[in-house]
C-alpha positions in Angstrom: -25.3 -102.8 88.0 -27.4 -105.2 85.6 -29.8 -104.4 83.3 -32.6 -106.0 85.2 -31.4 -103.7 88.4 -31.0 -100.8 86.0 -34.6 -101.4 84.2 -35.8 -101.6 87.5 -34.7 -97.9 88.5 -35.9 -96.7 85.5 -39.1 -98.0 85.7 -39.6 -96.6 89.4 -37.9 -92.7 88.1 -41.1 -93.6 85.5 -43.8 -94.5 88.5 -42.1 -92.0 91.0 -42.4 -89.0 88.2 -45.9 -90.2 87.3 -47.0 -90.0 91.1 -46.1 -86.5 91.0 -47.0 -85.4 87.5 -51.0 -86.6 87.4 -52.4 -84.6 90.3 -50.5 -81.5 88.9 -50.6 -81.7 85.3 -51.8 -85.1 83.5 -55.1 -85.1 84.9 -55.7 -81.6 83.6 -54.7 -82.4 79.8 -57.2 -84.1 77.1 -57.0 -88.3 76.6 -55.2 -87.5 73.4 -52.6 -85.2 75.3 -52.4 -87.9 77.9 -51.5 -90.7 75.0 -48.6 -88.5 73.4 -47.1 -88.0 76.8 -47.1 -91.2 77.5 -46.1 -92.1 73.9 -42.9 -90.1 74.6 -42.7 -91.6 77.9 -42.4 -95.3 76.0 -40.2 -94.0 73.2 -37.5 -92.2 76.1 -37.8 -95.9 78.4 -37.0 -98.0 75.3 -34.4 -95.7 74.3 -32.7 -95.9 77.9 -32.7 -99.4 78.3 -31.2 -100.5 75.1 -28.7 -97.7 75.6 -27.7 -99.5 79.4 -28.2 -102.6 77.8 -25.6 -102.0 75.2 -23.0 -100.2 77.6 -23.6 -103.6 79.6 -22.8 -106.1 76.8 -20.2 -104.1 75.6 -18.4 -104.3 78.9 -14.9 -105.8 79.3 -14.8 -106.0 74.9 -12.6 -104.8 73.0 -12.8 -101.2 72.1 -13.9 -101.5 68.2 -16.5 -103.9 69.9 -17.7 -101.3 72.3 -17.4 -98.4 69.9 -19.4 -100.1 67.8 -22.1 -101.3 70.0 -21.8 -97.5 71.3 -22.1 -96.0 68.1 -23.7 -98.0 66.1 -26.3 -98.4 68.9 -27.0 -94.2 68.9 -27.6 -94.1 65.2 -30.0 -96.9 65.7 -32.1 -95.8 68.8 -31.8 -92.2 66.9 -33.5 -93.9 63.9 -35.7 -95.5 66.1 -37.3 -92.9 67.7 -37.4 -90.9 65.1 -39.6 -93.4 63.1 -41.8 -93.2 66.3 -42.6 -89.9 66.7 -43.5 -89.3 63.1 -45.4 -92.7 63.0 -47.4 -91.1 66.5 -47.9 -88.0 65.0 -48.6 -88.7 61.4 -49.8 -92.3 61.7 -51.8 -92.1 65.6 -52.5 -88.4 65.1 -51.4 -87.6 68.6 -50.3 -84.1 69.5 -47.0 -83.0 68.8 -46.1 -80.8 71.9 -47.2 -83.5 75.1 -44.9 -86.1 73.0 -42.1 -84.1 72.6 -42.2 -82.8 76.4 -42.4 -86.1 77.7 -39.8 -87.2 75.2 -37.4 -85.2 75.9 -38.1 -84.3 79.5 -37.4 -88.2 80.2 -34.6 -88.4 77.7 -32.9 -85.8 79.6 -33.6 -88.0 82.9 -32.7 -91.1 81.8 -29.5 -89.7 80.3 -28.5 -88.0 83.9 -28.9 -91.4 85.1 -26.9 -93.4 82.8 -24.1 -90.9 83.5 -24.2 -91.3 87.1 -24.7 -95.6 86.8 -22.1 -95.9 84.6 -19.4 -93.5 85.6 -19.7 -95.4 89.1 -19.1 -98.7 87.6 -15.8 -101.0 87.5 -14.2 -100.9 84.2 -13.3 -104.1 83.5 -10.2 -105.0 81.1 -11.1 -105.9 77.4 -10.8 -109.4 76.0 -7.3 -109.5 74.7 
């Protein structure tokens, strides 16, 4: 699958969830609550594409290539998001607990679904 076809699933998991979640919980919380779950929303959707997008370009490399785009890639998404949840916390002042929910309620989603996109894939031979 390509990224665009991939970023394209993940933004409708994003719209489909949304759908549900505002009539039975978002519409209830405060503008500031909203914010941090969508905050967390942005931080997990970032996070997934790059992750995709570096499992992608890594494809049919060699493995020190791929490891490296693999591992090196977790430390820097890791880095990344944790730089922006304290920056929305500390620096936006938006509420811990919606952030972290959505963060990691998505994360776990997005996850599931790079499993299942990838594992289905080709695996194509590395560059000799």
């Amino acid at each position: 699958m390509s990224v665009g076809r991939y970023a394209l699933l993940v933004v409708a998991l994003v719209t489909g969830s949304l759908a549900v979640a505002w009539p039975l919980l978002l519409a209830r919380l405060s503008a500031g609550e909203r914010a941090a779950a969508a905050a967390g929303m942005l931080i997990a959707v970032s996070n997934a594409l790059v992750a995709y997008f570096l499992v992608h370009w890594s494809d049919g490399r060699s493995n020190r290539l791929f490891f490296r785009a693999v591992l090196g890639g977790m430390l820097g998404r890791l880095t990344f998001m944790l730089a922006a949840v304290l920056a929305s916390v500390l620096w936006l002042r938006l509420p811990l607990l919606p952030l972290v929910l959505a963060l990691l309620g998505y994360f776990t989603a997005f996850l599931a679904l790079e499993v299942a996109v990838v594992s289905r894939r080709r695996i194509a031979s590395p560059a000799a």
